[in-house]
Structure formats: structure tokens, C-alpha cells
The first five atom37 places (N, CA, C, CB, O) and aatype in JSON, in Angstrom:
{
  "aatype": [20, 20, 20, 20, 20, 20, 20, 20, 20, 20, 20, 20, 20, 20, 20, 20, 20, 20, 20, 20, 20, 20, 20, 20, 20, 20, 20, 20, 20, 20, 20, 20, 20, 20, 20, 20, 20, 20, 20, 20, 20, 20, 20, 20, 20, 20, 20, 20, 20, 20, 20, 20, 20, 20, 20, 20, 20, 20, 20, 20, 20, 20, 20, 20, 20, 20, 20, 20, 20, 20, 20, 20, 20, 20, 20, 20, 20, 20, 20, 20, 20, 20],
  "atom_mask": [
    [1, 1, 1, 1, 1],
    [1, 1, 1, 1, 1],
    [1, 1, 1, 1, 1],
    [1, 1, 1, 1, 1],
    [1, 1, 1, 1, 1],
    [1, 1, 1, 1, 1],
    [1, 1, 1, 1, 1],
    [1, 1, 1, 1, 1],
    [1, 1, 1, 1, 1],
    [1, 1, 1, 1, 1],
    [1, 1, 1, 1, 1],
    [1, 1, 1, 1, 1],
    [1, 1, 1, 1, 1],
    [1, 1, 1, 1, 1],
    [1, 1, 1, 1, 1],
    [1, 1, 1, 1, 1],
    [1, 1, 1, 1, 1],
    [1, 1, 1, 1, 1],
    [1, 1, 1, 1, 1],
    [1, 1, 1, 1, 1],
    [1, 1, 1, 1, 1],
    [1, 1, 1, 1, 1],
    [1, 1, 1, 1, 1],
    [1, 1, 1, 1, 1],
    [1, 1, 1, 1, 1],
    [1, 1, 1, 1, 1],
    [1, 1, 1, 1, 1],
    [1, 1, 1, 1, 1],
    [1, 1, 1, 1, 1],
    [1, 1, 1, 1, 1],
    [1, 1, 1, 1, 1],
    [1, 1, 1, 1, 1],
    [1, 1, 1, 1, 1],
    [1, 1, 1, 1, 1],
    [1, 1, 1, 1, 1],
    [1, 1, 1, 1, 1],
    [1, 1, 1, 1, 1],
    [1, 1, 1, 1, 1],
    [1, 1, 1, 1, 1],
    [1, 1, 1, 1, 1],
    [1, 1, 1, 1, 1],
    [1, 1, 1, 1, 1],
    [1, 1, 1, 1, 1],
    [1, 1, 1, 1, 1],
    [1, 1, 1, 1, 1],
    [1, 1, 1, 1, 1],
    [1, 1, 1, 1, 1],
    [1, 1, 1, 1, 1],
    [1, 1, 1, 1, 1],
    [1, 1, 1, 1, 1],
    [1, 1, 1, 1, 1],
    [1, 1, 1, 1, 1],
    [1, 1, 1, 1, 1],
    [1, 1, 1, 1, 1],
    [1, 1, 1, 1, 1],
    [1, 1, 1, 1, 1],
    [1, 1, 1, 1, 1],
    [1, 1, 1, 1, 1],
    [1, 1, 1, 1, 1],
    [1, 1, 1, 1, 1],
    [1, 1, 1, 1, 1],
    [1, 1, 1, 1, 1],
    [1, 1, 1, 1, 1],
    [1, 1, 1, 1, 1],
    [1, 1, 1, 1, 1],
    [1, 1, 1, 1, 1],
    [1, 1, 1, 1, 1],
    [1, 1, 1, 1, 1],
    [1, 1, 1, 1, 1],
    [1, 1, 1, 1, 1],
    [1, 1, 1, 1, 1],
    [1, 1, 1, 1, 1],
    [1, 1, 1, 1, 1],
    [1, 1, 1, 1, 1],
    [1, 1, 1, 1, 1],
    [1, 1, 1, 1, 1],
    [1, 1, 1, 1, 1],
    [1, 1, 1, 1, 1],
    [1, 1, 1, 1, 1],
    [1, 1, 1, 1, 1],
    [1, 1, 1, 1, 1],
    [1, 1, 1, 1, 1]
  ],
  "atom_positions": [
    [[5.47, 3.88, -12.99], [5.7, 3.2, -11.73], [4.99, 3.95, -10.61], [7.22, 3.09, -11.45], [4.76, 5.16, -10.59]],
    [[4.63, 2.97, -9.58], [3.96, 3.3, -8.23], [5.2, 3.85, -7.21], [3.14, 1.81, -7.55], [6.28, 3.28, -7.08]],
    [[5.03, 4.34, -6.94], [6.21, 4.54, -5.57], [5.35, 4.37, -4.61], [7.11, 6.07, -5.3], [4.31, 5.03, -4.69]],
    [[5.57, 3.39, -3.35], [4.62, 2.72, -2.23], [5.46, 3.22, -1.09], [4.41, 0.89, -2.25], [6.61, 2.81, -0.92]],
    [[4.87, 4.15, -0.27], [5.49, 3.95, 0.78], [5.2, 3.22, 2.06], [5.7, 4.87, 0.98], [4.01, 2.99, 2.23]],
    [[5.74, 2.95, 2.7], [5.59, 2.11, 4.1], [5.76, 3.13, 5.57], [6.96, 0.83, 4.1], [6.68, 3.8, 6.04]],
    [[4.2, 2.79, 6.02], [4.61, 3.66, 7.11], [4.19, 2.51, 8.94], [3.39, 5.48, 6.8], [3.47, 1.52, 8.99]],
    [[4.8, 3.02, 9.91], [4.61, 2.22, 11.16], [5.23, 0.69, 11.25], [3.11, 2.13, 11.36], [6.34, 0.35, 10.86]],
    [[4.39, -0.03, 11.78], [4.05, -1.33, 12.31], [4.61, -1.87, 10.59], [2.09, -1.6, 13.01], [5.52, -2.7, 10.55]],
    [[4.1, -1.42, 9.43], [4.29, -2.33, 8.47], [5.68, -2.3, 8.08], [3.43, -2.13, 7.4], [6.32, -3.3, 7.76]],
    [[6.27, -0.72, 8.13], [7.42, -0.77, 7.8], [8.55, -1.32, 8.4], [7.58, 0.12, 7.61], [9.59, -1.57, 7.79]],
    [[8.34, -1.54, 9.79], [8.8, -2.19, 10.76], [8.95, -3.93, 10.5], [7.89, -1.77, 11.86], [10.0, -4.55, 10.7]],
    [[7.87, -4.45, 10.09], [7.74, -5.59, 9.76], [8.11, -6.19, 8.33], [6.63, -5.75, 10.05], [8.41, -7.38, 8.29]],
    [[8.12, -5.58, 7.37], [9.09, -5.71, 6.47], [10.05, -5.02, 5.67], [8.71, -6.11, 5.94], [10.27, -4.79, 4.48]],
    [[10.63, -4.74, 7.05], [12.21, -3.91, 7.19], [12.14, -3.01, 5.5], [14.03, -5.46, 7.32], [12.94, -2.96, 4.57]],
    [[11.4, -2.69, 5.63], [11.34, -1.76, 3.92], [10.61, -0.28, 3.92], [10.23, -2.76, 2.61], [9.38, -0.31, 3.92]],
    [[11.18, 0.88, 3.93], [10.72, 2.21, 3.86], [9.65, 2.6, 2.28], [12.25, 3.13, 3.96], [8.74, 3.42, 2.15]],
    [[10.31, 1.53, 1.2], [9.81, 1.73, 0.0], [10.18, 0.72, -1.0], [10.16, 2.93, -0.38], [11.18, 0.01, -1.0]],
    [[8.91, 0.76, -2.13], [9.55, -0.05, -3.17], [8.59, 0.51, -4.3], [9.57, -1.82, -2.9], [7.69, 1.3, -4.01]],
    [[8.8, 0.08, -5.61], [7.88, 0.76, -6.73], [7.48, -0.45, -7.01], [8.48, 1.69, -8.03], [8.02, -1.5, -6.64]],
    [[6.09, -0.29, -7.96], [5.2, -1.36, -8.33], [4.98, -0.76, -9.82], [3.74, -1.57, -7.28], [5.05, 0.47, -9.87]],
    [[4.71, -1.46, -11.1], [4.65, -1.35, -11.88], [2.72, -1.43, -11.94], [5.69, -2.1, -12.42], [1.87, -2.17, -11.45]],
    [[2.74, -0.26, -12.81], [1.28, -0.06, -12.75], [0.88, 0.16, -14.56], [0.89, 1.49, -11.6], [1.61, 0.77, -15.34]],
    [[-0.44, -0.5, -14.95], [-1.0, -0.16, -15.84], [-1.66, 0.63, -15.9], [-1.37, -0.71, -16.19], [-1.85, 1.25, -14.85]],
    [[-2.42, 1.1, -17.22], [-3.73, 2.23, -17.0], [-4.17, 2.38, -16.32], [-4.65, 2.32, -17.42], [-4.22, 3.44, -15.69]],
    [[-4.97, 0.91, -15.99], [-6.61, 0.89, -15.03], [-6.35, 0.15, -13.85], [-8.09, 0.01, -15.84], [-6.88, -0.9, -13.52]],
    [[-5.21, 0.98, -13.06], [-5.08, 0.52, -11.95], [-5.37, 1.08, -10.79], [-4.19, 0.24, -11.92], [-5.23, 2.3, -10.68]],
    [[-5.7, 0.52, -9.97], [-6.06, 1.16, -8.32], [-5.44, 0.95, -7.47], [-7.11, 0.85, -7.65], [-4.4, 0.37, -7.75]],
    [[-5.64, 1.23, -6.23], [-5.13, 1.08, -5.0], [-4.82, -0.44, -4.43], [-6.04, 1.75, -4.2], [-3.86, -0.87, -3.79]],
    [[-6.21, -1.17, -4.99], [-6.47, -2.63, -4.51], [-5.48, -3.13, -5.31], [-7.99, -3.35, -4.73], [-4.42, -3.3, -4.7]],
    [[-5.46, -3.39, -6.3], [-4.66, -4.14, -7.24], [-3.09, -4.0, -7.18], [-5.1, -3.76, -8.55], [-2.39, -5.01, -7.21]],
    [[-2.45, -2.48, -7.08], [-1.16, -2.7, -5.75], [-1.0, -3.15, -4.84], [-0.76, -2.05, -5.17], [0.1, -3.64, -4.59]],
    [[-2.04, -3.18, -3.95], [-2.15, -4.31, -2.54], [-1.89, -5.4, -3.01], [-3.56, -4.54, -1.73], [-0.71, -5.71, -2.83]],
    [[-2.72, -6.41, -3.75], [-2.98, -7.22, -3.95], [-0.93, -7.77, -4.87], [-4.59, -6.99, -4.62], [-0.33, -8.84, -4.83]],
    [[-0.55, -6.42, -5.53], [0.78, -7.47, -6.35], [1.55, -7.02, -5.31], [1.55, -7.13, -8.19], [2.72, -7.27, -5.61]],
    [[1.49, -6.43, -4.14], [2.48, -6.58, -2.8], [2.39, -8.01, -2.23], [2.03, -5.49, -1.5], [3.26, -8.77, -1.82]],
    [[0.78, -8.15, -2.35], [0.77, -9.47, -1.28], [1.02, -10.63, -1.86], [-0.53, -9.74, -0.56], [0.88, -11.67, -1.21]],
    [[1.48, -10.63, -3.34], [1.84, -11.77, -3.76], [3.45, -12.0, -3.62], [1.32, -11.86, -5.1], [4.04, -12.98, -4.06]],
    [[3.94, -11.09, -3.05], [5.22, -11.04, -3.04], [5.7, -11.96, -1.87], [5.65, -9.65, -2.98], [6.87, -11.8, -1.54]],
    [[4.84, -13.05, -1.08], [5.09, -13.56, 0.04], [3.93, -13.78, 1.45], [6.13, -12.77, 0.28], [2.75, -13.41, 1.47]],
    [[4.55, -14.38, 2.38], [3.8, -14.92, 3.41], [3.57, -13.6, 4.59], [4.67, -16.31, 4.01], [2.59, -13.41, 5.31]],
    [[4.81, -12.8, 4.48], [5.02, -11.71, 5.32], [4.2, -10.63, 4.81], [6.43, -11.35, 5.43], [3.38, -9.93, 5.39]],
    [[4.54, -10.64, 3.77], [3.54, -9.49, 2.66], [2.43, -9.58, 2.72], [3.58, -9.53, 1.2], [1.74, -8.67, 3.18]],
    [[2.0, -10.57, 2.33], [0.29, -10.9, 2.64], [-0.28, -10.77, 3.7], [-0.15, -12.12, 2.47], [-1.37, -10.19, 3.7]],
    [[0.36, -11.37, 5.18], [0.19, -10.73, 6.38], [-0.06, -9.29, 6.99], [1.01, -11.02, 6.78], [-1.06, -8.83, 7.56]],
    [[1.14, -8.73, 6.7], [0.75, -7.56, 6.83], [-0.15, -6.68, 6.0], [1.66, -7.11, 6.95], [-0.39, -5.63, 6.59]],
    [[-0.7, -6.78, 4.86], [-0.96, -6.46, 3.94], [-2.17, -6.63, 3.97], [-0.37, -6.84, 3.16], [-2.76, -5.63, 3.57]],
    [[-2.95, -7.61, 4.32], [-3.89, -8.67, 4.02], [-5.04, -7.71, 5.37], [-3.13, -10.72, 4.35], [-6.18, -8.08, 5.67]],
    [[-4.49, -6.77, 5.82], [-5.52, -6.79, 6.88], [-6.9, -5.28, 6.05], [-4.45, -6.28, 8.85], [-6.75, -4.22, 5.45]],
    [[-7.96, -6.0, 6.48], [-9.37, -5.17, 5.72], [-9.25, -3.64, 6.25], [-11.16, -5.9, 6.33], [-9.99, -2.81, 5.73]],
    [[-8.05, -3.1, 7.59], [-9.07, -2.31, 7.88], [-7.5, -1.37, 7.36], [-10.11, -2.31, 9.61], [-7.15, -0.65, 8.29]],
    [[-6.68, -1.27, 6.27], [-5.19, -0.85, 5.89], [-5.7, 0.47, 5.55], [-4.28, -1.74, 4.58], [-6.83, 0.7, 5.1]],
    [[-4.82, 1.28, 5.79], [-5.42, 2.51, 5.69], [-3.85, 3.36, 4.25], [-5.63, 3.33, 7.83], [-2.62, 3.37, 4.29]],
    [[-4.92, 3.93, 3.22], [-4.2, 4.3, 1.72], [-4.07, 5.7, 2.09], [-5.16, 4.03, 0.11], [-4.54, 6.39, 2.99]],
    [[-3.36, 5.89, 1.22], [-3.36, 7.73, 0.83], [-2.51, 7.55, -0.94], [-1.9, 9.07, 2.48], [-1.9, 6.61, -1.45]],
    [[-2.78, 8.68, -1.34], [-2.04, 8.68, -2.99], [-2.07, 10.03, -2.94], [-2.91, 7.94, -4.54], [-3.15, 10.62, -2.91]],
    [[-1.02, 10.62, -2.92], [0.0, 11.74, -2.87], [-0.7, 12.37, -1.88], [0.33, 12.64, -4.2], [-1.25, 13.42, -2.2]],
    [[-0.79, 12.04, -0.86], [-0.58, 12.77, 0.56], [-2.29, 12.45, 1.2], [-0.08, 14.84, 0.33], [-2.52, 12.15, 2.37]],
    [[-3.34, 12.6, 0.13], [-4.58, 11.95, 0.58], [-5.0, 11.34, 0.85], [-5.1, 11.82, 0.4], [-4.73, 10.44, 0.05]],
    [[-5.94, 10.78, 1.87], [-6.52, 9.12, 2.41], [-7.87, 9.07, 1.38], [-7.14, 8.97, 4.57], [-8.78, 9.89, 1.25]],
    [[-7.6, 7.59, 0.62], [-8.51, 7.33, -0.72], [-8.6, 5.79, 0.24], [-7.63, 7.45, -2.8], [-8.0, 5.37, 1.23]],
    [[-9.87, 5.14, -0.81], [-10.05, 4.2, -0.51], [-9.48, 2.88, -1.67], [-11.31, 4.39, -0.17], [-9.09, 3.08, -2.82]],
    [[-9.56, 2.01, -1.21], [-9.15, 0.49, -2.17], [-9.34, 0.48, -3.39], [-9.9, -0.77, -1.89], [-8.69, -0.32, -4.06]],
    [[-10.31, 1.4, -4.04], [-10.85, 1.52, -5.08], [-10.25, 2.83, -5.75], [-12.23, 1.46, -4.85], [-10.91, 3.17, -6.74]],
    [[-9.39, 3.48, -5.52], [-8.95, 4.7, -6.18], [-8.2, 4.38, -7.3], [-8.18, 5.57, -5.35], [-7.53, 3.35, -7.33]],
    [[-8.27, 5.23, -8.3], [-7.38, 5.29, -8.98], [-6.06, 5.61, -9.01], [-7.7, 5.66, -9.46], [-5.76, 6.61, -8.37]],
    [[-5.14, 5.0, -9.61], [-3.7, 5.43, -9.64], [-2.83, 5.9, -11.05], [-2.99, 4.26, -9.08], [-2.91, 5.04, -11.93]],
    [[-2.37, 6.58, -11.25], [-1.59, 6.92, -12.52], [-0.12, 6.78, -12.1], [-1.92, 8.46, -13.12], [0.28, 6.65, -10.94]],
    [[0.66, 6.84, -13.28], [2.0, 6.45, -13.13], [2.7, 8.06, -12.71], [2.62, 5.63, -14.69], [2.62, 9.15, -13.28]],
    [[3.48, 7.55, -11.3], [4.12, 8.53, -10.44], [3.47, 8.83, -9.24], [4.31, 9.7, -11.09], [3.9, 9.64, -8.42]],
    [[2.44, 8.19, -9.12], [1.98, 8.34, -7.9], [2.51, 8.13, -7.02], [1.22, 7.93, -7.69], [3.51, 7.46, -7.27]],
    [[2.34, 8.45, -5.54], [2.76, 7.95, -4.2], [2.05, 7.6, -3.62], [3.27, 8.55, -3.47], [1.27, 8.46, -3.21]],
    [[1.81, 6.22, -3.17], [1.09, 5.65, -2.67], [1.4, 4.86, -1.06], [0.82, 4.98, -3.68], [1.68, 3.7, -0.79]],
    [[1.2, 6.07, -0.18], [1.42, 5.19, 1.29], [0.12, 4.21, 1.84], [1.68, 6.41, 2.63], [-1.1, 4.16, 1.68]],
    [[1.19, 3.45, 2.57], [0.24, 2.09, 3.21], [0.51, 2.31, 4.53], [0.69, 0.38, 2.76], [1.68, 2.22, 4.9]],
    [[-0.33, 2.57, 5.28], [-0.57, 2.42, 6.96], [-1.35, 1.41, 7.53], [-1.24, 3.57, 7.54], [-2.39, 0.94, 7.06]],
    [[-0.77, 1.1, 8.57], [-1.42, 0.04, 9.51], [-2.93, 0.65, 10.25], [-0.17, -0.35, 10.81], [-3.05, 1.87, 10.36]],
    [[-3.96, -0.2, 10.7], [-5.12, 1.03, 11.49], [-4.56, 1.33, 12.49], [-6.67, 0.64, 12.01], [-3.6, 0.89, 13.12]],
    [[-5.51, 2.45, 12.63], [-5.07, 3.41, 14.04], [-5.58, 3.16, 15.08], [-5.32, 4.78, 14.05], [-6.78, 3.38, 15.29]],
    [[-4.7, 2.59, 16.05], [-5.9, 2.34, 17.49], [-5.59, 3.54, 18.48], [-5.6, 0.6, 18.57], [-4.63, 4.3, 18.49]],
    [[-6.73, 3.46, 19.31], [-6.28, 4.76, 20.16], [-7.22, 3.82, 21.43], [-6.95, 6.81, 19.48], [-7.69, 2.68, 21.38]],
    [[-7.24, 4.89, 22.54], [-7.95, 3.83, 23.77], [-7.6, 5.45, 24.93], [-6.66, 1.62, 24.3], [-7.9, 5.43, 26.12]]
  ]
}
């Protein structure tokens, strides 16, 4: 299992700190995105945006990383600054 965490704006928006995702071998980052965002209209929304920023156990990886079972995988909203 994935352990996903939720951080900011997303966690805010679907009132959820965490949930686990069941992961195979040859799985990545994208392909957890992707079985979050099937989980709904809200999910996909928030979820759905190109510029989501990953980490897997504490590192920022990209869409394409690999994942093994036990990972931690946080999801952040982008960062604006001004």
C-alpha cells in the first residue's frame, strides 16, 4: 500500500489528511494520481491540475517516479508567491 498524504488547499478541499492506495509493481506517481481521480468529481478537480506538486518519502519527484509498497507519497497544491 501507498500511504498519500494531503497537504494545503487540497487537504482542505477534500476534508481528508490521508488515505492508502493499493499499488502494484510498476507503479508511479501518475498512476496514483490518476486512481485518486477516479474516485470522483472533487478528486479529479483538485487532482487534475498539471502543475501538482509530488514528493515520496519526504522528496519532490516527478509524475513519473517510481513507487514501492510503503511509500509516502504527499500531494501539494502549486506554490504561488507574488
Amino acid at each position: 500500500m501507498i500511504n498519500v498524504l494531503f497537504f494545503a488547499s487540497i487537504r482542505e478541499t477534500l476534508g481528508l489528511e490521508r488515505t492508502e492506495v493499493a499499488c502494484g509493481e510498476a507503479c508511479s506517481v501518475a498512476d496514483v494520481v490518476l486512481s485518486l481521480r477516479q474516485r470522483g468529481d472533487v478528486w479529479n478537480d483538485i487532482l487534475g491540475n498539471a502543475d501538482l506538486l509530488c514528493s515520496v518519502n519526504q522528496e519532490l519527484v516527478a509524475m513519473d517516479a517510481q513507487l514501492s509498497d510503503g511509500d509516502e507519497l504527499g500531494l501539494f497544491p502549486p506554490v504561488t508567491g507574488g
